[in-house]
C-alpha positions as a Markdown table, in Angstrom:
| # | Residue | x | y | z |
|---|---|---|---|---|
| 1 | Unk | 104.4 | 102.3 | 119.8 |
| 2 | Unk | 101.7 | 105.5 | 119.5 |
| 3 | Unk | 100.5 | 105.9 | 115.5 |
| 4 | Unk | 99.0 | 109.1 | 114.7 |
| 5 | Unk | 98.0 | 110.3 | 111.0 |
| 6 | Unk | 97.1 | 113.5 | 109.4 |
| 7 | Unk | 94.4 | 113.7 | 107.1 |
| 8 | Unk | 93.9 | 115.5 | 104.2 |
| 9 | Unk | 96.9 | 115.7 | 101.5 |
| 10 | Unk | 98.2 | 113.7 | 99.3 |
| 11 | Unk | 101.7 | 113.6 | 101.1 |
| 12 | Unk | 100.9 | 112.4 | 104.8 |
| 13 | Unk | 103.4 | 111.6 | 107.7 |
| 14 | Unk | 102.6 | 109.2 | 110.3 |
| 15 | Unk | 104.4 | 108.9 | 113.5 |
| 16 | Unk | 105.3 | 105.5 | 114.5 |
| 17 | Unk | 107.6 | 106.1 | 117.6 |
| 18 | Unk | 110.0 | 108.7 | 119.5 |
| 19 | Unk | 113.3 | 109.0 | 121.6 |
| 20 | Unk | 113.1 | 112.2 | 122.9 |
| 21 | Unk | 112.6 | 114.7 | 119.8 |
| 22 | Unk | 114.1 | 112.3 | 117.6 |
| 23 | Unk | 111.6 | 110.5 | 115.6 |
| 24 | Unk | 110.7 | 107.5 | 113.4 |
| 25 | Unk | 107.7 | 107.7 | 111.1 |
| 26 | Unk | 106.4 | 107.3 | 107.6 |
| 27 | Unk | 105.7 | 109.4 | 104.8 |
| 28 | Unk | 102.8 | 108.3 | 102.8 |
| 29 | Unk | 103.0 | 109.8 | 99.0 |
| 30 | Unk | 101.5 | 108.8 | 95.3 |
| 31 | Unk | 104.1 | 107.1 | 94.4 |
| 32 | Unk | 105.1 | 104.5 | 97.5 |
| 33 | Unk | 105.8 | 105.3 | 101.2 |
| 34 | Unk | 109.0 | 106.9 | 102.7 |
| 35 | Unk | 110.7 | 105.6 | 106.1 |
| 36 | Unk | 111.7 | 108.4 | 108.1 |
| 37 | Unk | 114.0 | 109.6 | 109.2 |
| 38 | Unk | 115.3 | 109.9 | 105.4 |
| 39 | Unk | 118.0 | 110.9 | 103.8 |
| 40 | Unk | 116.7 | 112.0 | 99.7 |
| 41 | Unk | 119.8 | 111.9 | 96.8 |
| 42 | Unk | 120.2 | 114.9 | 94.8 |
| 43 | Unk | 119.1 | 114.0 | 91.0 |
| 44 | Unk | 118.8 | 118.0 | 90.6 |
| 45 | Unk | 118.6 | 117.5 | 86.7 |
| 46 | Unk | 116.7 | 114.6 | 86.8 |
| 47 | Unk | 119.6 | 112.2 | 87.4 |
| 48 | Unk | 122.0 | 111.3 | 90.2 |
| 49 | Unk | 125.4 | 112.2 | 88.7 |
| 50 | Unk | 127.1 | 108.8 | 88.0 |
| 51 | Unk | 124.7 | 106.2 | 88.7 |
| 52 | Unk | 121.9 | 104.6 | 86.7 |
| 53 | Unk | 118.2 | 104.8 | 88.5 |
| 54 | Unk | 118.8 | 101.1 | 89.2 |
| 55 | Unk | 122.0 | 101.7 | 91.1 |
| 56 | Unk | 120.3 | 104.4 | 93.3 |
| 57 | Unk | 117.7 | 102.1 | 94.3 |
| 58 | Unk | 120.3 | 99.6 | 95.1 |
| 59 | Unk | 121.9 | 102.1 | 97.5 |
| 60 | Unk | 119.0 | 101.9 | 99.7 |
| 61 | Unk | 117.1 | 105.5 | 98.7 |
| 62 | Unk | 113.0 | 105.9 | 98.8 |
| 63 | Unk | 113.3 | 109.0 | 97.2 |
| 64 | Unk | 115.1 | 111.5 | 95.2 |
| 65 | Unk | 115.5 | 115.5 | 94.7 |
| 66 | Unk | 114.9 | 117.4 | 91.6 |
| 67 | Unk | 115.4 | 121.2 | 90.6 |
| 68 | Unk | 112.9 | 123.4 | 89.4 |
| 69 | Unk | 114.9 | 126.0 | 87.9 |
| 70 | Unk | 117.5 | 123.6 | 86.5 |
| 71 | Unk | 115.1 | 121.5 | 85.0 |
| 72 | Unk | 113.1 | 124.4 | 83.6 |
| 73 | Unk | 115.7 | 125.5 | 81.6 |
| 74 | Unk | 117.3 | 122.0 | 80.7 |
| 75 | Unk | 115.3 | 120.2 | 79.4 |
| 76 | Unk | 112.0 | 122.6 | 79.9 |
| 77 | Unk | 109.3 | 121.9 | 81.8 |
| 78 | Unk | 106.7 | 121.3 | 78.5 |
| 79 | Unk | 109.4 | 118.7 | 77.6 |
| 80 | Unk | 109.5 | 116.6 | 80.9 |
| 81 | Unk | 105.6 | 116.5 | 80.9 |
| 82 | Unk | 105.5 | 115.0 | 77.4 |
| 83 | Unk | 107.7 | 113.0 | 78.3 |
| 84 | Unk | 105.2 | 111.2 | 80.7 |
| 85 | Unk | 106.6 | 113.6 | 83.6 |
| 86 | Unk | 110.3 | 113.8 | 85.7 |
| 87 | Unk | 109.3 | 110.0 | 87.3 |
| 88 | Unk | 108.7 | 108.5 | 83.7 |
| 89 | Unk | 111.4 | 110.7 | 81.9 |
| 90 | Unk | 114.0 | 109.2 | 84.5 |
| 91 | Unk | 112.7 | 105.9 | 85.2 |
| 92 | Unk | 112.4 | 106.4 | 89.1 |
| 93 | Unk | 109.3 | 105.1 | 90.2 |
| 94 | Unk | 109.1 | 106.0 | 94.0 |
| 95 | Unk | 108.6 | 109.5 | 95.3 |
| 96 | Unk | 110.4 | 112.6 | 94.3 |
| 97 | Unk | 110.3 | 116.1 | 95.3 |
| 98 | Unk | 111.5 | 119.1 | 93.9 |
| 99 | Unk | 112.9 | 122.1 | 95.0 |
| 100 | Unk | 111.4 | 125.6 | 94.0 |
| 101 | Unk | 114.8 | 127.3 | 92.6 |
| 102 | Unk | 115.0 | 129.2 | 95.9 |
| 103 | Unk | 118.4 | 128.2 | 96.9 |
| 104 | Unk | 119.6 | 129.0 | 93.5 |
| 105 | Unk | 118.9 | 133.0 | 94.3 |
| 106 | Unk | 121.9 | 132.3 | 96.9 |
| 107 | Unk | 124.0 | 129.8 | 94.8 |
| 108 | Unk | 123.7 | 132.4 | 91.8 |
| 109 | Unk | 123.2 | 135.1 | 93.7 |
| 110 | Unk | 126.2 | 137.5 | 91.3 |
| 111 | Unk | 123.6 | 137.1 | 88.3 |
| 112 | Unk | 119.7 | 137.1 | 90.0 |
| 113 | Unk | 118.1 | 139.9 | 90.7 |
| 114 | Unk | 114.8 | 139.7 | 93.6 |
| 115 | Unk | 112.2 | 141.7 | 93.5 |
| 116 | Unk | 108.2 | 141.7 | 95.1 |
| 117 | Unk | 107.0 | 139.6 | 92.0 |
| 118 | Unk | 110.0 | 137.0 | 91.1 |
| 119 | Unk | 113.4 | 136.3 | 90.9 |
| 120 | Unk | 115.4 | 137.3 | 87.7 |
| 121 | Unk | 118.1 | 135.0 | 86.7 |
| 122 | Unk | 121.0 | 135.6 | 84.3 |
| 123 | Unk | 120.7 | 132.1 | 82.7 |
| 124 | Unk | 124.1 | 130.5 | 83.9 |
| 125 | Unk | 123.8 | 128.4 | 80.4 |
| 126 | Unk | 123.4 | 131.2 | 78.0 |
| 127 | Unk | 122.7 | 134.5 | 79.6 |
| 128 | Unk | 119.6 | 134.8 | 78.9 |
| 129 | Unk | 116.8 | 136.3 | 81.5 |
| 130 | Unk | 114.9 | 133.2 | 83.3 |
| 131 | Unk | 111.8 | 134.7 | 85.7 |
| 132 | Unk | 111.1 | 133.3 | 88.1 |
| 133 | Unk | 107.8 | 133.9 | 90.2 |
| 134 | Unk | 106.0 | 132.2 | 92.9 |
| 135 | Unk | 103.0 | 131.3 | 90.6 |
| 136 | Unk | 105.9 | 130.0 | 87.8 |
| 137 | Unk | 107.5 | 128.3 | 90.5 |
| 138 | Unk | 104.6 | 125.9 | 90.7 |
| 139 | Unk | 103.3 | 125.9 | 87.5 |
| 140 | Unk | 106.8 | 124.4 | 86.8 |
| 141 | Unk | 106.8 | 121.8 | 89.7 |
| 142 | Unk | 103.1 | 121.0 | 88.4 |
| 143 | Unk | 104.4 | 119.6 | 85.2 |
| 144 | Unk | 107.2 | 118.4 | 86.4 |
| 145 | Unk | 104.7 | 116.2 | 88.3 |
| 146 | Unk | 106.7 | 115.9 | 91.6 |
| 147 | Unk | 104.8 | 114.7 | 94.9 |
| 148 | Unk | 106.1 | 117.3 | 96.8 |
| 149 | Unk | 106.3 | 120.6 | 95.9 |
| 150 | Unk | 108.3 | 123.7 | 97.7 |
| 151 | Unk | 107.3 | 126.9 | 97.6 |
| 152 | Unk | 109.5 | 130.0 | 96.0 |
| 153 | Unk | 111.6 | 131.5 | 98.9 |
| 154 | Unk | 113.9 | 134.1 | 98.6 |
| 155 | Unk | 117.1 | 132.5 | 100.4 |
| 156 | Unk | 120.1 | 135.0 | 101.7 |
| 157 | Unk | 124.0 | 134.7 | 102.3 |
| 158 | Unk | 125.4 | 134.1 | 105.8 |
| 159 | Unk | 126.1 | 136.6 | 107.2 |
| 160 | Unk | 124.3 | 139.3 | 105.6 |
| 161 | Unk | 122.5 | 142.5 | 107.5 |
| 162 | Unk | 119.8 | 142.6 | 109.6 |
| 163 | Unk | 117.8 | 144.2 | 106.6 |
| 164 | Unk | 118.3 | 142.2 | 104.1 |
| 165 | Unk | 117.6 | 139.2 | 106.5 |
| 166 | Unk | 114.1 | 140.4 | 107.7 |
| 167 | Unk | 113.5 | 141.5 | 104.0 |
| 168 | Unk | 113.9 | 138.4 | 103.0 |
| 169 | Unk | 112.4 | 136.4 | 105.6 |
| 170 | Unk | 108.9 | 138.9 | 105.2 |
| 171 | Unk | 108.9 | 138.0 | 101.0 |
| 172 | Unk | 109.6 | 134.4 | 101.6 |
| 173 | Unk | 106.3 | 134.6 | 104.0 |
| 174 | Unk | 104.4 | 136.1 | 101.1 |
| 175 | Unk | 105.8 | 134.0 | 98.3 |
| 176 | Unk | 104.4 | 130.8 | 100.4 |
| 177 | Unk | 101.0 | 132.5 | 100.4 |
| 178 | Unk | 101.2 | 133.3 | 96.4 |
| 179 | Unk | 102.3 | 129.3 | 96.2 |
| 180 | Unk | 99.4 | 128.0 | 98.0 |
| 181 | Unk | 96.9 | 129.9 | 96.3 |
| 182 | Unk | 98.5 | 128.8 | 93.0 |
| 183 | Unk | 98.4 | 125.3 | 93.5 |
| 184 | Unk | 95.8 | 123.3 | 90.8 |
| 185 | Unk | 96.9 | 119.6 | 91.2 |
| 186 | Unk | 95.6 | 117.8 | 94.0 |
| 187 | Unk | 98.2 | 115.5 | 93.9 |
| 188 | Unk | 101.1 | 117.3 | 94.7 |
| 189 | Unk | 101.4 | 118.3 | 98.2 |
| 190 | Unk | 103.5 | 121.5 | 98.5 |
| 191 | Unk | 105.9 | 122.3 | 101.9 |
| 192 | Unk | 106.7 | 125.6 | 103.4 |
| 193 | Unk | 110.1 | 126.7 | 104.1 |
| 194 | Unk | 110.9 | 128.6 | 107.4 |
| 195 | Unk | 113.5 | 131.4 | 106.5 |
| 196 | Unk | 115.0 | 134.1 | 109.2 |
| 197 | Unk | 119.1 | 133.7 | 109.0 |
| 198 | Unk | 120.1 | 133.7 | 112.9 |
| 199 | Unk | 117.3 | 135.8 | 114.3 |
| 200 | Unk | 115.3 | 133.7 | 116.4 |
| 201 | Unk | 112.7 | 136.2 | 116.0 |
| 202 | Unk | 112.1 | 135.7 | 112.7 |
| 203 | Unk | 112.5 | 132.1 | 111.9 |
| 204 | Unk | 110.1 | 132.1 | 114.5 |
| 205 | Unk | 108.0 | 134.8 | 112.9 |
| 206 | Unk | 108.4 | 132.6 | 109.9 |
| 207 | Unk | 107.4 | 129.2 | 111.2 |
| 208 | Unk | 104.0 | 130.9 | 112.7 |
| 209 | Unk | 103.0 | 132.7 | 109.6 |
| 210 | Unk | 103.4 | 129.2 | 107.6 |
| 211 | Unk | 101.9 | 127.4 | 110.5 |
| 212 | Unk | 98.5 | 129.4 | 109.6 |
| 213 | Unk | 98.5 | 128.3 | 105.8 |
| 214 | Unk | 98.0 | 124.5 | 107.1 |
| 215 | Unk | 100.3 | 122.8 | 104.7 |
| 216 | Unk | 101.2 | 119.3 | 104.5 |
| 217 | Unk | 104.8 | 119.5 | 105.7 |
| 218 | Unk | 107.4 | 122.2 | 106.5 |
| 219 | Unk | 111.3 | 122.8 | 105.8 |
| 220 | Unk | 114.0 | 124.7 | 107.8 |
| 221 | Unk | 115.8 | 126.2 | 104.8 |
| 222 | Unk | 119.1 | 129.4 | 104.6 |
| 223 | Unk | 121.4 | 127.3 | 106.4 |
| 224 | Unk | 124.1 | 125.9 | 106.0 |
| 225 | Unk | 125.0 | 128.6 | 103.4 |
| 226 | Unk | 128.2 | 130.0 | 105.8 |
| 227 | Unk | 126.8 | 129.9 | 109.2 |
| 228 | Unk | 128.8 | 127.3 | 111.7 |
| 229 | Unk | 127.6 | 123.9 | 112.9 |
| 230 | Unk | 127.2 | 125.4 | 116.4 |
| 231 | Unk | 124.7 | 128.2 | 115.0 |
| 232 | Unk | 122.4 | 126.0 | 112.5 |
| 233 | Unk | 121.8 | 123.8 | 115.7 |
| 234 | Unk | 121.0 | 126.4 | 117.9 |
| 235 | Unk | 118.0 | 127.4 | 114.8 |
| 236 | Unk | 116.8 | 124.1 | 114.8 |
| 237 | Unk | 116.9 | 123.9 | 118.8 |
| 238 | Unk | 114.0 | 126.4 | 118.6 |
| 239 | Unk | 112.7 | 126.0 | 115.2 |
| 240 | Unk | 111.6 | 122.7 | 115.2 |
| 241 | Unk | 109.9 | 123.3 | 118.6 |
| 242 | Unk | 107.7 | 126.0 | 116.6 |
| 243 | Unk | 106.8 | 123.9 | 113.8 |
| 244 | Unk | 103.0 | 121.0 | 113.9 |
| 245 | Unk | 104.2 | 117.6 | 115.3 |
| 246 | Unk | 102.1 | 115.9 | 112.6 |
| 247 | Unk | 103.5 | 117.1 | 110.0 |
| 248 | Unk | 106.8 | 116.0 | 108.5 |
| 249 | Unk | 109.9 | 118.4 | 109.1 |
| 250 | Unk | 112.5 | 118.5 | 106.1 |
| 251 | Unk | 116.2 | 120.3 | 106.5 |
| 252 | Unk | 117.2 | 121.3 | 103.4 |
| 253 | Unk | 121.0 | 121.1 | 101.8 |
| 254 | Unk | 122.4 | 119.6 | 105.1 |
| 255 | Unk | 124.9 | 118.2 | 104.9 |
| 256 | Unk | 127.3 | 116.0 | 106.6 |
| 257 | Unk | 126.9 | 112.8 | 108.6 |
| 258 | Unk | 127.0 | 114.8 | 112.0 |
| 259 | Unk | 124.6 | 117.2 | 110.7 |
| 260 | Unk | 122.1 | 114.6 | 109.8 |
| 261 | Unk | 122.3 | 112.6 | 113.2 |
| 262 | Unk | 122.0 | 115.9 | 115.0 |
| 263 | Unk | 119.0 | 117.2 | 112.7 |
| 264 | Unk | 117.6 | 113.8 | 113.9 |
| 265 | Unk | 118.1 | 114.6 | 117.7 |
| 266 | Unk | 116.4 | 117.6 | 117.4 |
| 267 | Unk | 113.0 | 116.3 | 115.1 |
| 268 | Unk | 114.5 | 116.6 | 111.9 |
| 269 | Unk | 112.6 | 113.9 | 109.2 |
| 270 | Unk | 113.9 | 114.8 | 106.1 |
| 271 | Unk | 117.3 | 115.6 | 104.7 |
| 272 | Unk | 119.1 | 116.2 | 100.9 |
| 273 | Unk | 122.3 | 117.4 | 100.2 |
| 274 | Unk | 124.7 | 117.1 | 97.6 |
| 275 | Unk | 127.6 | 116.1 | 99.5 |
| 276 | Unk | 127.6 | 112.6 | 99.2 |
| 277 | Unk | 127.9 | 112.9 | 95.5 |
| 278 | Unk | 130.0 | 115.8 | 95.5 |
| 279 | Unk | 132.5 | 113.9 | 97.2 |
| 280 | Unk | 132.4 | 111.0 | 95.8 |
| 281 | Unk | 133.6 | 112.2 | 92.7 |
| 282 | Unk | 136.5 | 114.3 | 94.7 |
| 283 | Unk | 137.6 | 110.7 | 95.6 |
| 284 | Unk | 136.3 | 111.3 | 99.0 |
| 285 | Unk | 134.5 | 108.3 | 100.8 |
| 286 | Unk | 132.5 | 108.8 | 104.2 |
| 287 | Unk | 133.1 | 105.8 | 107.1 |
| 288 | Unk | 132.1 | 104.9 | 110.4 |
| 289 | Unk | 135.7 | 106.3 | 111.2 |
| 290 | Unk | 135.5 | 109.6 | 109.7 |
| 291 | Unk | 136.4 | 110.3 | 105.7 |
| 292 | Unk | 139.1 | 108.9 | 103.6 |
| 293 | Unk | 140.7 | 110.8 | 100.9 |
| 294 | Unk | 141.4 | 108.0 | 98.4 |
| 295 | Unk | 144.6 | 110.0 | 96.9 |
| 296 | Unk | 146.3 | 109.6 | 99.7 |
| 297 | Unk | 149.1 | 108.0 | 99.5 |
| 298 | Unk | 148.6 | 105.8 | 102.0 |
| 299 | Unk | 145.6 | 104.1 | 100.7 |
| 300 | Unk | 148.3 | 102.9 | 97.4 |
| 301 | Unk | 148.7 | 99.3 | 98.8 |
| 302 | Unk | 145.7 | 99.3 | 101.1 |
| 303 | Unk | 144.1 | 95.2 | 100.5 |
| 304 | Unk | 140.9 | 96.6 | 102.9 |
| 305 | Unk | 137.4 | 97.5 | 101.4 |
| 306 | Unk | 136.0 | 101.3 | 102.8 |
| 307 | Unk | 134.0 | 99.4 | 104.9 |
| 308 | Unk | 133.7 | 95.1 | 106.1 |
| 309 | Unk | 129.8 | 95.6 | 106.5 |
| 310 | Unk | 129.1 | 97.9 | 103.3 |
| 311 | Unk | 126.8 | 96.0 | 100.9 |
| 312 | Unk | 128.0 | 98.6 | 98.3 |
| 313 | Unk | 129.6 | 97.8 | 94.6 |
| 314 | Unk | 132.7 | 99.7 | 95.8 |
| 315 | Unk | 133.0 | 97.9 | 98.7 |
| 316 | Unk | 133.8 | 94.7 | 96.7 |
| 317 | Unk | 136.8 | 96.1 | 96.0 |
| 318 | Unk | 140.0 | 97.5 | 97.5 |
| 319 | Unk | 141.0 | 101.1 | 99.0 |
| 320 | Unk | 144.3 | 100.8 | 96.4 |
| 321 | Unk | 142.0 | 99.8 | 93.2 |
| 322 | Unk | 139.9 | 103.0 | 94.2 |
| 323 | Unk | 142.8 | 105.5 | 94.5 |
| 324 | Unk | 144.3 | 104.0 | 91.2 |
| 325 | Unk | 141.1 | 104.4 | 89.4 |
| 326 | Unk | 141.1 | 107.9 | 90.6 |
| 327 | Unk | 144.4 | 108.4 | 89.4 |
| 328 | Unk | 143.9 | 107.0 | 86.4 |
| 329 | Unk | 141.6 | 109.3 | 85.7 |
| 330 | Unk | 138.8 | 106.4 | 85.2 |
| 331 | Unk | 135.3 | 107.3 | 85.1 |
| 332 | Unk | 134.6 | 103.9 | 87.6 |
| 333 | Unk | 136.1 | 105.6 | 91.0 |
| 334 | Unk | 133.8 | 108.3 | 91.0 |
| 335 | Unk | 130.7 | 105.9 | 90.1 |
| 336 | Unk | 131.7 | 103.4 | 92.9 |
| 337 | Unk | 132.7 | 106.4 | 95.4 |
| 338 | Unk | 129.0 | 107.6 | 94.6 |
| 339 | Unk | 127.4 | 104.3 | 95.1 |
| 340 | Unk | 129.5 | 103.9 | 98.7 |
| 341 | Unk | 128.6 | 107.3 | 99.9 |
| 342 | Unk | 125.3 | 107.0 | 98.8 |
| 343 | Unk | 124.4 | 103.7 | 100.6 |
| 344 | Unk | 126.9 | 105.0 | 103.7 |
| 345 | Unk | 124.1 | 107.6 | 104.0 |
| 346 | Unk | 121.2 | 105.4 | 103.6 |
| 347 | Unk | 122.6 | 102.9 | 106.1 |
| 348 | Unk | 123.4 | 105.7 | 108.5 |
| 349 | Unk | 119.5 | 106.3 | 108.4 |
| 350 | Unk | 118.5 | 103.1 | 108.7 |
| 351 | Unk | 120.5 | 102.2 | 111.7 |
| 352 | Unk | 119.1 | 105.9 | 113.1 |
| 353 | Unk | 115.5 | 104.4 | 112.4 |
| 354 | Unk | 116.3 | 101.4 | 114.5 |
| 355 | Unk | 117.9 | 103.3 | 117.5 |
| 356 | Unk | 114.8 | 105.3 | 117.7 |
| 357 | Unk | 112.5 | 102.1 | 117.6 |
| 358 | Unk | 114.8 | 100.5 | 120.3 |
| 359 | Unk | 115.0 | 104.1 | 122.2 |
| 360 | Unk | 118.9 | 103.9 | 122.0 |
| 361 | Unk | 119.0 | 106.6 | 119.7 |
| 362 | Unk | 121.2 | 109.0 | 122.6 |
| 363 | Unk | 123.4 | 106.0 | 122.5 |
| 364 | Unk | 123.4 | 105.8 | 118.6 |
| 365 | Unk | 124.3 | 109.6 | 118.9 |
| 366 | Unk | 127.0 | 109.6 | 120.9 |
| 367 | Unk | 128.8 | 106.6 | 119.3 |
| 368 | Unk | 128.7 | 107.9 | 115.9 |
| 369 | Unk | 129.7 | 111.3 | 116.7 |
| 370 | Unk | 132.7 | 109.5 | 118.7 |
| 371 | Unk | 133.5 | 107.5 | 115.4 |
| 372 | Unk | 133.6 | 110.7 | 113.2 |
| 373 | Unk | 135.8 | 113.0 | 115.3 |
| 374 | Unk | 138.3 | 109.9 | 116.2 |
C-alpha cells in the first residue's frame, strides 16, 4: 500500500490504497480521524431525527452533517456557541461538518431571492428576511465550530437555462473566493464546491477556478436536484478527473445505495444524504436485495429480520413487528427503521473499504448493483 499526506490544514486526507479510481483513505480532523470512503448522517439541526447521539455511533458513523442556515435560525448561532459549540450542544464528539445553506437557495428556492452579495430568505418558520452572505455564511459555521466548513454557493434547479446555469456557476466561483478570504479560525478547514449543472464546460471551469484557491478538500454539488442517474455520472466521469488527488472529494446529497457505490468507482470519498432517514421513517428499509416497503402486506406474518448479518437494533426483531409498529402508528418503527438504514449504509462503506484494500472493489461493484436491481 502507497501513503501520501497533504500538509497544511487542519482537515487532511491521506491515501492508503486504490482500485482503479476508487479509493480508500483517511481523513484526519480535530476531532478524531474519518475512514474513507464515508458515508456522513444528516443531523441538519443538530440531531439525527430519531436517534439519540449514542445510537448513531452505534450505527457505525465517524461523522455527521449539520446546517448552517437551519441552525442559524433555530437555535441561533450565538446560542450554539455558548452552548460550548454544535459538538458539545449535541453530545457528538467525532467530526462534523456543516453545510453553508447553499442547497437551501434550491430546496426554498419559491421564497429566496440571489443576488451579487447574498442570498435572501423568506424565513420558512416565520417569514421573516434571513441574509445570507458569503462572509455570514462562515461567520456562522465559525461559531457553530464545525471542522469542516463549505463555502456559500448558489445552487440551481435541474433543468434550468443555460443562463441561469453559467450565472450561477460564475457567483458560486466568487462566493468561494469571498469564503476563503473570510475565514479567521484556523481550525476549521473549509471545502469548495464545484457547481456547472450538465455543462461540462463549466463544472470544469468551476473545478479549475477552485483548484487555484488551494483548499483543503473539494465537493461536487447541484446534483441530484432532478437530473437522471445516467447524467450525474457522466459529471462525475469528468469532474472528479479535474479535481487534486490529495485532497479529499465529497458528493453532496447523494443519495441512494447505487449512487454511493458508483460515486466510489469514480473517486468519490465523501457522501451525505438524507435518504436513509427519510425513509426510514416512510417505513422503508434498504437490503442487500433491494428495498422493502414494511406496509406491505406481505411483510404481516413475515418471522425473518431485514437482514441475518445486520448488527442493528431493528434487526433483532421481525419484518411483521416492524410493519405493525408502523401501523400502529408507534414512534419505535421509525426509530429502528432509522437505526437499520443507518448502519445498512455504514456497513455498505465498510465492505466498499475492504474491496478497495483487497482490489476487488469491480467485483464488489458488480455484485451489489446485481443485488439492488434483482
Amino acid at each position: 500500500m502507497s501513503e501520501t499526506m497533504q500538509s497544511g490544514p487542519s482537515v487532511q486526507w491521506r491515501s492508503i490504497c486504490a482500485d482503479g479510481h476508487a479509493r480508500r483513505g483517511v481523513l484526519a480532523t480535530p476531532h478524531g480521524e474519518v475512514q474513507t470512503p464515508a458515508f456522513m448522517p444528516v443531523g441538519t439541526l443538530g440531531t439525527v431525527k430519531g436517534l439519540t447521539i449514542d445510537q448513531v455511533r452505534a450505527t457505525g458513523a465517524e461523522m455527521v452533517l449539520g446546517n448552517t442556515y437551519h441552525l442559524a435560525l433555530r437555535p441561533g448561532e450565538e446560542v450554539v456557541a455558548e452552548l460550548g459549540g454544535l459538538h458539545h450542544m449535541m453530545g457528538w464528539t467525532g467530526p462534523i461538518l456543516t453545510d453553508s445553506g447553499g442547497f437551501q437557495v434550491f430546496s426554498l428556492g419559491r421564497n429566496t431571492r440571489v443576488t451579487e452579495q447574498a442570498a435572501v430568505f423568506q424565513s420558512h418558520i416565520d417569514g421573516s428576511r434571513f441574509e445570507l452572505s458569503p462572509e455570514r455564511a462562515v461567520a456562522i459555521q465559525e461559531a457553530l465550530g464545525s471542522d469542516i466548513a463549505m463555502v456559500l454557493d448558489h445552487v440551481p434547479p435541474l433543468p434550468s437555462s443555460e443562463q441561469l446555469i453559467e450565472d450561477a456557476c460564475e457567483r458560486s466561483i466568487r462566493w468561494a473566493s469571498r469564503c476563503r478570504d473570510a475565514q479567521t479560525r484556523a481550525d476549521q478547514s473549509l471545502f469548495g464546491i464545484v457547481q456547472g449543472g450538465l455543462s461540462r464546460a463549466l463544472r470544469l471551469r468551476s473545478a479549475a477556478a477552485l483548484r487555484d484557491l488551494d483548499l483543503p478538500g473539494y465537493a461536487v454539488g447541484g446534483l441530484s436536484v432532478g437530473e437522471s442517474p445516467k447524467e450525474m455520472y457522466g459529471v462525475l466521469d469528468y469532474v472528479v478527473e479535474a479535481l487534486p488527488d490529495n485532497r479529499p472529494r465529497y458528493l453532496m446529497g447523494v443519495g441512494r445505495p447505487q449512487d454511493l457505490v458508483e460515486g466510489i468507482a469514480r473517486g468519490i470519498d465523501m457522501f451525505d444524504c438524507v435518504m436513509p432517514t427519510r425513509n426510514a421513517r416512510n417505513a422503508l428499509a434498504f437490503t442487500d436485495e433491494g428495498p422493502l416497503k414494511l406496509r406491505n402486506l406481505r411483510h404481516q406474518r413475515d418471522p425473518r429480520p431485514l437482514e441475518t448479518d445486520c448488527p442493528c437494533m431493528a434487526c433483532r426483531h421481525s419484518r411483521g413487528y416492524l410493519r405493525h409498529l408502523f401501523l400502529a402508528g408507534e414512534m419505535l418503527g421509525p426509530i429502528l427503521l432509522t437505526a437499520h438504514n443507518l448502519t445498512y449504509y455504514q456497513r455498505l462503506m465498510a465492505e466498499a473499504r475492504e474491496a478497495i484494500e483487497a482490489n476487488e472493489f469491480t467485483a464488489f461493484r458488480e455484485r451489489r448493483l446485481a443485488g439492488w436491481a434483482g
